[in-house]
FIZAKOL-989059 format. One line per field, with one value per residue (C-alpha): residue number from 1; residue in three letters; z, y, x. Coordinates in Angstrom, 1 decimal, always signed. Each point is the difference from the previous one (the first is absolute). Last residue first. Example, Ala and Ser with C-alpha at 12.3 -4.5 7.8 and 13.67 -1.06 7.14 Angstrom:
FIZAKOL-989059
resi: 2_1 $
resn: SER_ALA $
pz: +7.1_+0.7 $
py: -1.1_-3.4 $
px: +13.7_-1.4 $
end
This chain:
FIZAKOL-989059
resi: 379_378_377_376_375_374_373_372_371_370_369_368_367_366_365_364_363_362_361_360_359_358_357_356_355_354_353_352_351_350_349_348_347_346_345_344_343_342_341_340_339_338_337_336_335_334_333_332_331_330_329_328_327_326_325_324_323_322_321_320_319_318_317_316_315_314_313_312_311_310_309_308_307_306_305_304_303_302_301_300_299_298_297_296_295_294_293_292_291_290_289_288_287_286_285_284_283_282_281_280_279_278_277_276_275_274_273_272_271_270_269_268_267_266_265_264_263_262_261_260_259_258_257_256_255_254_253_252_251_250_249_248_247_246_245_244_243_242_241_240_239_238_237_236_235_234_233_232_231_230_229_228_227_226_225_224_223_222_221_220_219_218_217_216_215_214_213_212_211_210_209_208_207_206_205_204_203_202_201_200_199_198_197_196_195_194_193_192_191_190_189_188_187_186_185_184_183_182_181_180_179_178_177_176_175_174_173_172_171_170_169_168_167_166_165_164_163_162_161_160_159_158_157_156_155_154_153_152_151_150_149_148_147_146_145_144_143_142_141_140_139_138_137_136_135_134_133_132_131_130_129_128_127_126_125_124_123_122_121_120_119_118_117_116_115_114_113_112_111_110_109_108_107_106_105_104_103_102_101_100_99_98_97_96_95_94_93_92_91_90_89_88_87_86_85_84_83_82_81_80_79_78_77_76_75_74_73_72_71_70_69_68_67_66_65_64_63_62_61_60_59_58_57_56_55_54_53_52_51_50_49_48_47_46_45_44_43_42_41_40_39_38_37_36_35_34_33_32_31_30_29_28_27_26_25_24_23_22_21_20_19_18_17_16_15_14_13_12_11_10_9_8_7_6_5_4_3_2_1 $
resn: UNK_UNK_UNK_UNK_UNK_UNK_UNK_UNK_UNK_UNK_UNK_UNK_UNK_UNK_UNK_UNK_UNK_UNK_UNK_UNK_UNK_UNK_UNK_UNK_UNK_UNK_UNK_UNK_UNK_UNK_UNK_UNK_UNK_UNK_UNK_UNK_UNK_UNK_UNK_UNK_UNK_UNK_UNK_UNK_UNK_UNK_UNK_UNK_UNK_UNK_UNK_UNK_UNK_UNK_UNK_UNK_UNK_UNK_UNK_UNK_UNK_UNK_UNK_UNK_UNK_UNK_UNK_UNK_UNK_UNK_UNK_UNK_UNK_UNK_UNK_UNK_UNK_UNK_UNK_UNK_UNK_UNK_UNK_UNK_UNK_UNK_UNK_UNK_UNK_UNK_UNK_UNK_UNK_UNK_UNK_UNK_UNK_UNK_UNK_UNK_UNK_UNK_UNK_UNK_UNK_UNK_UNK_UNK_UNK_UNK_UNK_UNK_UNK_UNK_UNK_UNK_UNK_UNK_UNK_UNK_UNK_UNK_UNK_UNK_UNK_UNK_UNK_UNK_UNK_UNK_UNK_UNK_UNK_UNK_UNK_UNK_UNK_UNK_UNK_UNK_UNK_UNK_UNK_UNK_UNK_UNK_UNK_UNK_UNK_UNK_UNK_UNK_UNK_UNK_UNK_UNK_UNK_UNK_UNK_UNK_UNK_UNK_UNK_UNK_UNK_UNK_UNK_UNK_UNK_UNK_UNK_UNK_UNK_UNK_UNK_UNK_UNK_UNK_UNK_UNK_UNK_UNK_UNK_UNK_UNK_UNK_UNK_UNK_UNK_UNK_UNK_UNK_UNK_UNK_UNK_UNK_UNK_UNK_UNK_UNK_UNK_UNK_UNK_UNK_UNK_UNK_UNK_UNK_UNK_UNK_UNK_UNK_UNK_UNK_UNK_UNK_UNK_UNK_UNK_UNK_UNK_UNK_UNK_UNK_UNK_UNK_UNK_UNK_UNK_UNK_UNK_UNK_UNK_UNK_UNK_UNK_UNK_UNK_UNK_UNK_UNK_UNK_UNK_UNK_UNK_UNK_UNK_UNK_UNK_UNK_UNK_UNK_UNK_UNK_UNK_UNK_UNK_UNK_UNK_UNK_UNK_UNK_UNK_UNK_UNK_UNK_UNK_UNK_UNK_UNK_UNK_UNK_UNK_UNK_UNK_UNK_UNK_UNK_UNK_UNK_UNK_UNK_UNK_UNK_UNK_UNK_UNK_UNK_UNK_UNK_UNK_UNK_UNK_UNK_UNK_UNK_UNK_UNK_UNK_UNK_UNK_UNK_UNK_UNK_UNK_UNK_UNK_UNK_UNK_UNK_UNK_UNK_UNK_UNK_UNK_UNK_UNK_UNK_UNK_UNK_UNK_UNK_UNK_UNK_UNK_UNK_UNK_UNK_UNK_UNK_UNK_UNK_UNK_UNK_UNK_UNK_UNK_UNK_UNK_UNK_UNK_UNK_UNK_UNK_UNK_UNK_UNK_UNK_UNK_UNK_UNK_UNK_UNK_UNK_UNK_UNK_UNK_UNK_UNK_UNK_UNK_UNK_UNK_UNK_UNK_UNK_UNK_UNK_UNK_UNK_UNK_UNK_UNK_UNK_UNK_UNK_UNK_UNK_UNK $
pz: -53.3_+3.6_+1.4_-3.5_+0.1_+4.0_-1.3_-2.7_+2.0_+2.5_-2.9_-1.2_+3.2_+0.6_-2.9_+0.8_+2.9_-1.8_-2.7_+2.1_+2.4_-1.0_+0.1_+3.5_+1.4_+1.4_+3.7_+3.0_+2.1_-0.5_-3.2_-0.6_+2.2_+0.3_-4.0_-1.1_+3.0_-1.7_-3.7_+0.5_+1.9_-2.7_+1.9_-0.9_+2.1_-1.5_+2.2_+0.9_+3.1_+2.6_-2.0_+0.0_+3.6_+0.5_-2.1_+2.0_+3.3_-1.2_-1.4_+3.8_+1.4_-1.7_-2.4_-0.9_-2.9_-0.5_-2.7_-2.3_-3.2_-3.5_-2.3_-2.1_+1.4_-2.1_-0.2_+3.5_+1.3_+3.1_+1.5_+3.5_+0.6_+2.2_+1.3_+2.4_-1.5_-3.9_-1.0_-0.3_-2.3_+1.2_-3.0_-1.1_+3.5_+1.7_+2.7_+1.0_+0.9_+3.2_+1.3_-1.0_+2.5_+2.8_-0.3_+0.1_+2.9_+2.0_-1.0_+0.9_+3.4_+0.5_-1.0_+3.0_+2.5_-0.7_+0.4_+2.9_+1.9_-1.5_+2.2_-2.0_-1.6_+3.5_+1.3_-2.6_+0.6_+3.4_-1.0_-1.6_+1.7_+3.1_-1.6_-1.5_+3.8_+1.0_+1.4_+2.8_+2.4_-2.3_-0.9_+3.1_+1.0_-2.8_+0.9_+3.2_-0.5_-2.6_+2.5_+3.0_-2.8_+0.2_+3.5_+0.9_-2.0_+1.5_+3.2_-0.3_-1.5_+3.3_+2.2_-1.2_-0.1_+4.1_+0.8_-1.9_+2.0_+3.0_+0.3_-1.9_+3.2_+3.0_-1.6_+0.2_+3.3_+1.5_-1.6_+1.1_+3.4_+0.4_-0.7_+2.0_+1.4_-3.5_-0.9_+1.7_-2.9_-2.7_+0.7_-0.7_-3.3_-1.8_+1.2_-0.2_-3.4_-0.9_+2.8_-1.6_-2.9_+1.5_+2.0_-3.4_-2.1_+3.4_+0.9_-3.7_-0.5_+3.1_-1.2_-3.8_+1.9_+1.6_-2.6_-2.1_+3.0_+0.2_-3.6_+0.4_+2.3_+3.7_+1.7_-2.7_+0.9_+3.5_-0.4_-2.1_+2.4_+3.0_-2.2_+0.6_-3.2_-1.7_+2.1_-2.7_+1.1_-3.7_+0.9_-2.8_-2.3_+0.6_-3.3_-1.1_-3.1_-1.6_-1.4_+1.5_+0.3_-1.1_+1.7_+3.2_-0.4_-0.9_+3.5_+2.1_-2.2_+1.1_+3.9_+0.7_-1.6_+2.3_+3.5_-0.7_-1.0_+3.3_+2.4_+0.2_+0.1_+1.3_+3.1_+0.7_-0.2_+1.9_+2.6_+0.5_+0.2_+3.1_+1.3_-0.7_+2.3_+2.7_+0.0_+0.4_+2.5_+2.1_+0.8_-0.8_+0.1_-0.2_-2.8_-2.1_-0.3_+0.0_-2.6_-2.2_-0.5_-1.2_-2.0_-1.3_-0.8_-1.4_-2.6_-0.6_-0.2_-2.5_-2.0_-0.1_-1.0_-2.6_-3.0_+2.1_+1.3_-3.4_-1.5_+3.2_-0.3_-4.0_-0.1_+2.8_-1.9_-3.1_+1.2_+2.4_-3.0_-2.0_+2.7_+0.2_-3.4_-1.7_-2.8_+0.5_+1.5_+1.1_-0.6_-2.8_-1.4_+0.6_-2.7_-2.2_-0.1_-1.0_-2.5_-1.6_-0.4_+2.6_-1.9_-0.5_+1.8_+3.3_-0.1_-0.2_-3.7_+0.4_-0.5_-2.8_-2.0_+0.0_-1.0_-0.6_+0.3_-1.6_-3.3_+2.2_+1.8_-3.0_-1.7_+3.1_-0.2_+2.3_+0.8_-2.4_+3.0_+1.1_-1.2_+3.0_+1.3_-0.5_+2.1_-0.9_+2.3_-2.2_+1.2 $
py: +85.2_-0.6_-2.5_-1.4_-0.9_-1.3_-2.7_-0.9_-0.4_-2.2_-2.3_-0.5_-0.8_-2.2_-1.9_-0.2_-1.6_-2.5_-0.6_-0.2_-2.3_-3.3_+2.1_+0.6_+4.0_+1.3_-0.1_+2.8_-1.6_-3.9_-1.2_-3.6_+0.4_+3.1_+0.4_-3.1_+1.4_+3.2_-1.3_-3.0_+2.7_+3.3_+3.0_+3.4_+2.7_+3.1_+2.4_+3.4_+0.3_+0.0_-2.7_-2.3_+0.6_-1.1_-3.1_-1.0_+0.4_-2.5_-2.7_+0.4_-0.7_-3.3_-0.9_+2.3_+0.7_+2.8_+1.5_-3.1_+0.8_+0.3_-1.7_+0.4_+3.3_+3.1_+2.1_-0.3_-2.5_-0.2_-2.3_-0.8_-3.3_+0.2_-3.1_-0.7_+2.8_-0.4_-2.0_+2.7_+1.8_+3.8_+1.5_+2.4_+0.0_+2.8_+0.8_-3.4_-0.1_+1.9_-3.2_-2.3_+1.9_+0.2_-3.6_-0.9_+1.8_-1.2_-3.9_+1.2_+1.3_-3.2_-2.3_+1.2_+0.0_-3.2_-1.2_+2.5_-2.1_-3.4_+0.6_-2.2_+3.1_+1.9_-3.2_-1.2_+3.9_+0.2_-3.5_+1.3_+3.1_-2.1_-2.3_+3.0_+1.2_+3.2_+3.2_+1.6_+0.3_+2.0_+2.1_+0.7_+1.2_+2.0_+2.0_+0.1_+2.0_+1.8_+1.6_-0.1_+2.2_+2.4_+0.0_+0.4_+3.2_+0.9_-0.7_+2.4_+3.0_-1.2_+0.9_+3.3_+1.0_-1.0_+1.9_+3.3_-1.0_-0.1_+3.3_+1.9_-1.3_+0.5_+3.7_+0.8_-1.8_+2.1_+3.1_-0.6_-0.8_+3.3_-0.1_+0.4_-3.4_-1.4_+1.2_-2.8_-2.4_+1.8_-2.3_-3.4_+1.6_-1.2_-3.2_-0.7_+0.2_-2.3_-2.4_-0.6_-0.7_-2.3_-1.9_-0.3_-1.7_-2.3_-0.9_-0.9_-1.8_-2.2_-0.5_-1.4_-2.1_-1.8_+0.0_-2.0_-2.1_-1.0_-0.5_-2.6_-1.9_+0.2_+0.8_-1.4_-3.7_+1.2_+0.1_-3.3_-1.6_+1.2_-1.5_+2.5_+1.6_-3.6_-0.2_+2.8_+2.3_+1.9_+3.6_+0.0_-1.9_+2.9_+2.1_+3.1_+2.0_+3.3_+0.8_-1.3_+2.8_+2.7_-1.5_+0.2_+3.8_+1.3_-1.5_+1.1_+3.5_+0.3_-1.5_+2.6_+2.5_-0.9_-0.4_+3.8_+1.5_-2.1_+1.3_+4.0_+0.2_-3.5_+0.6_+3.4_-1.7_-2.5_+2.6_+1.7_-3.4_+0.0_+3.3_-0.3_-3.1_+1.6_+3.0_-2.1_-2.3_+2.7_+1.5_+3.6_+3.4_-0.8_-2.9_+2.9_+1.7_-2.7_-1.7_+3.5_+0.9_-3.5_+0.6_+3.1_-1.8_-3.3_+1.8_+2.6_-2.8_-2.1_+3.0_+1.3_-3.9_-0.9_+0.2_-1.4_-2.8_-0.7_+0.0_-2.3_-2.6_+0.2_-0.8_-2.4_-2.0_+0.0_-1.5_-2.4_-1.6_+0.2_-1.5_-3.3_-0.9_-2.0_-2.5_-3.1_-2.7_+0.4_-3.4_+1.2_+1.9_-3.2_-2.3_+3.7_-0.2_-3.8_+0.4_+3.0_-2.2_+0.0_+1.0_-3.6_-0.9_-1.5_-3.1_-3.3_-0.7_+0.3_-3.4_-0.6_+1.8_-2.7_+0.3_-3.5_-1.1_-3.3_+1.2_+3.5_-2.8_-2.4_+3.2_+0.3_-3.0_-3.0_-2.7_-2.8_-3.0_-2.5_-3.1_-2.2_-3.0_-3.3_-2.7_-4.0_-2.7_-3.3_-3.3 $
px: -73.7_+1.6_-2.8_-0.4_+3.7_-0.2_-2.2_+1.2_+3.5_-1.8_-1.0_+2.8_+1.5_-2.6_+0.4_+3.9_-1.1_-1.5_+2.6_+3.2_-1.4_+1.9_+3.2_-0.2_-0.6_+2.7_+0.6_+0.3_-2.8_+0.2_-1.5_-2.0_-3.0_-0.9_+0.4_-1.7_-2.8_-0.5_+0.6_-2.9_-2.4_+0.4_-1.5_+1.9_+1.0_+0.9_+2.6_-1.7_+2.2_-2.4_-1.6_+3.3_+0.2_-3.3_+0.9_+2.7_-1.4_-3.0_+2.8_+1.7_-3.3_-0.6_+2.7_+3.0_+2.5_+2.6_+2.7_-0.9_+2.7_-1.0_+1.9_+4.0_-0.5_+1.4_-3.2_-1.5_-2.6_-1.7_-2.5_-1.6_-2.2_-2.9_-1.6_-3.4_-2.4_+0.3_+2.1_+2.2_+2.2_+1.5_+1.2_+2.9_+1.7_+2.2_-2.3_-0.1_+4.2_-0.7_-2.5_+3.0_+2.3_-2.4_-1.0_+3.8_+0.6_-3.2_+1.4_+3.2_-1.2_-2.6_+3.1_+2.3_-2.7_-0.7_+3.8_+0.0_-3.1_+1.4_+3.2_+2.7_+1.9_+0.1_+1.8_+2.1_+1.2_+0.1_+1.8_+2.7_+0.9_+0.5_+2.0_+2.5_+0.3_-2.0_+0.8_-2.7_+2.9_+2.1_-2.9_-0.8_+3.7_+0.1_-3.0_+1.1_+3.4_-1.4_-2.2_+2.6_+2.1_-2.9_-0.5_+3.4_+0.2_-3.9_+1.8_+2.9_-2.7_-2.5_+3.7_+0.1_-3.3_-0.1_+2.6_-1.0_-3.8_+1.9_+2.0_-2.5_-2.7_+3.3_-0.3_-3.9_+0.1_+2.7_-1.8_-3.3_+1.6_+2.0_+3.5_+3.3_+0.5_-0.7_+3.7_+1.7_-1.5_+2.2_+2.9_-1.9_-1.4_+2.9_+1.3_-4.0_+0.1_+3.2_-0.8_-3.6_+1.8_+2.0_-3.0_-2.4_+3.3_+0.9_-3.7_-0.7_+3.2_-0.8_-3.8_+1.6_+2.5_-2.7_-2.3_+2.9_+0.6_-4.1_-0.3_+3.4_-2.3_+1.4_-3.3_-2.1_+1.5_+0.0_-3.9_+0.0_+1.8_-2.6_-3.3_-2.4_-0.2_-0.4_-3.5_-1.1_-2.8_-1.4_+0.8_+3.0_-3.0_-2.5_+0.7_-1.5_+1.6_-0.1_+3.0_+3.5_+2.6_-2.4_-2.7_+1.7_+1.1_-3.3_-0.9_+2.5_-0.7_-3.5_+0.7_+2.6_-1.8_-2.9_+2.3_+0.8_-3.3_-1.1_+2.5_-0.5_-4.1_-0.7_+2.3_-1.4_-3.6_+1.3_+1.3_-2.9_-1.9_+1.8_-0.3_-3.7_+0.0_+2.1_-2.2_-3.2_+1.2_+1.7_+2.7_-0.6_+1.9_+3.9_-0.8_-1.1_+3.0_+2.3_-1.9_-1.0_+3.7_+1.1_-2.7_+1.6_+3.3_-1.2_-1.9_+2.9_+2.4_-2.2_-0.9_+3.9_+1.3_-2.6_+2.4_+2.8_-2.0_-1.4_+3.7_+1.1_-3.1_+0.8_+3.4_-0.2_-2.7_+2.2_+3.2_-1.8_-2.1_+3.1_+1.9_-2.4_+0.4_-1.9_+0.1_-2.4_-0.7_-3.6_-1.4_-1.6_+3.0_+1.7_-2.7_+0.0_+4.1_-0.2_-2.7_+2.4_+2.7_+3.1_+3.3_+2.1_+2.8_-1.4_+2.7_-1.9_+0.2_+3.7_+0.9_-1.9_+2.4_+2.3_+3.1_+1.6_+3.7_+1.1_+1.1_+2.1_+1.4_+0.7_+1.9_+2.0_+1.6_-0.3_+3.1_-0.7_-1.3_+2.6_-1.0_-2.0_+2.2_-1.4_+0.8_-0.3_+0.5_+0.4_-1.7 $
end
């Protein structure tokens, strides 16, 4: 019994060429990666779950701007107002405690409240408003008030805590407080020396000054935050976009999707079935003869010198035929009854066709006798 042992040949060392043979990009690989821009479906299914662009800042930006411009506008009334009833408390509240001079007081000071507040707190509310449906429209969604057990889950929570959105806002806040704060330190670096001075002025004065002091303050840092604002507007619509983006898969089947939903698919053919009705119905006016059967069928015909046969510009049964025919009347077009040719014609020629060979002679009869007709009419 012989023992035999093979030895494996030693394998042709590997060339570069083979690698490059043996390697395969696939594509496929990167059907998971959001690359694609979200579709409009996509941005309407967030939009109704109230994902959408807005900036927070902007909303601040302009609502500070306009409490500070109406404060500034307002300022003398308000003081005076405040000022003179200020007057009537303490003078008043010297002469009578009682129920009844307590209660007027009160209301007294609604009323004063009402008067200098409200015109205030209702431009606010206006332009908070105008400002939200400039940034998203007019929309009402309830989903973000929906209660989600998922919001209670504690790793979820530090999940959001520590989420790269939450570092970026971070970041964002810090720069905000730092940007606000040095200009701040820039103004008040200034004015800090002239405070000393208020010692020596009356109180309409001091009040009068501290007032310009503020409200020069206060423009100030609204210009740094409408900056901020607008590059926090960008900021967020990018951002939304980015999260809305789509892999290639996901583009594909929203759109198997949308394409298998029998509602669009119908919806789809009733718009080019309307379409096409309203493009034949324009093409009536420009017929020679209208042949019908005579109520169920009409057949529309033109000829023009150079046609190898007339052409059907539109055709109808039912209530289309009856729309056909009035239009042909408003237009002063002849209609002619002829049974076999009308239903020959609705039968065998689509809208837009020449007329078949085998049909030559009969409508030609018409024809003829169309042109008769219109020859007496103009002799």
């Amino acid at each position: 019994m012989k023992c035999t042992q093979t030895f494996p040949l030693p394998s042709k060392p590997s060339r570069p060429d083979d690698e490059l043979k043996n390697f395969v990009f696939d594509l496929q690989r990167f059907d998971g990666e959001k690359t694609e821009e979200p579709t409009d479906k996509k941005r309407q299914d967030a939009r109704k779950k109230g994902q959408v662009a807005k900036s927070h800042e902007l909303n601040t930006a302009f609502v500070l701007l306009i409490g500070f411009l109406i404060l500034r506008i307002l300022w003398e009334f308000i003081y005076g107002n405040i000022a003179a009833y200020t007057v009537y408390l303490y003078s008043h509240l010297s002469n009578s405690t009682s129920t009844e001079a307590i209660s007027e007081l009160f209301i007294g000071i609604m009323l004063l409240l009402a008067k200098t507040v409200m015109p205030v707190m209702f431009a606010i509310l206006i332009v908070g408003l105008a400002i939200n449906c400039f940034q998203v429209g007019l929309m009402v969604s309830t989903e973000k008030l929906e209660p989600k057990l998922s919001n209670l889950n504690p790793i979820n929570g530090f999940g959001r805590i520590f989420s790269k959105r939450s570092i970026v806002e971070l970041f964002r806040s810090l720069f905000k407080i730092i940007v606000i704060g040095y200009f701040l330190y820039l103004y008040l670096k200034e004015q800090i020396p002239l405070l000393p001075q208020f010692i020596f002025f009356d109180l309409p004065h001091s009040l009068a000054t501290a007032a310009d002091i503020i409200f020069t303050m206060a423009f100030q840092v609204i210009g740094v935050i409408f900056i901020m604002a607008a590059a926090d507007y960008a900021y967020q619509k990018w951002q939304t976009t980015q999260d809305l983006k789509m892999s290639k898969q996901e583009v594909k089947d929203e759109f198997k999707q949308m394409e298998g939903d029998p509602q669009i698919k119908g919806k789809i053919k009733q718009k080019q079935r309307q379409m096409a009705m309203q493009r034949m119905m324009q093409e009536v006016p420009k017929a020679d003869v209208i042949v019908t059967n005579p109520t169920h069928l009409a057949v529309a015909l033109q000829y023009k010198k150079g046609m190898i046969a007339p052409l059907v510009v539109a055709k109808g049964q039912d209530l289309v035929a009856e729309k056909i025919k009035e239009i042909a009347r408003e237009h002063h077009i002849l209609i002619v009854e002829n049974k076999p040719v009308a239903r020959a014609l609705f039968e065998s020629v689509e809208v837009g066709g020449s007329v078949p060979a085998e049909l030559y002679q009969a409508v030609a009869e018409i024809l003829a006798y169309v042109y008769r007709i219109k020859h007496r009419k103009v002799a």
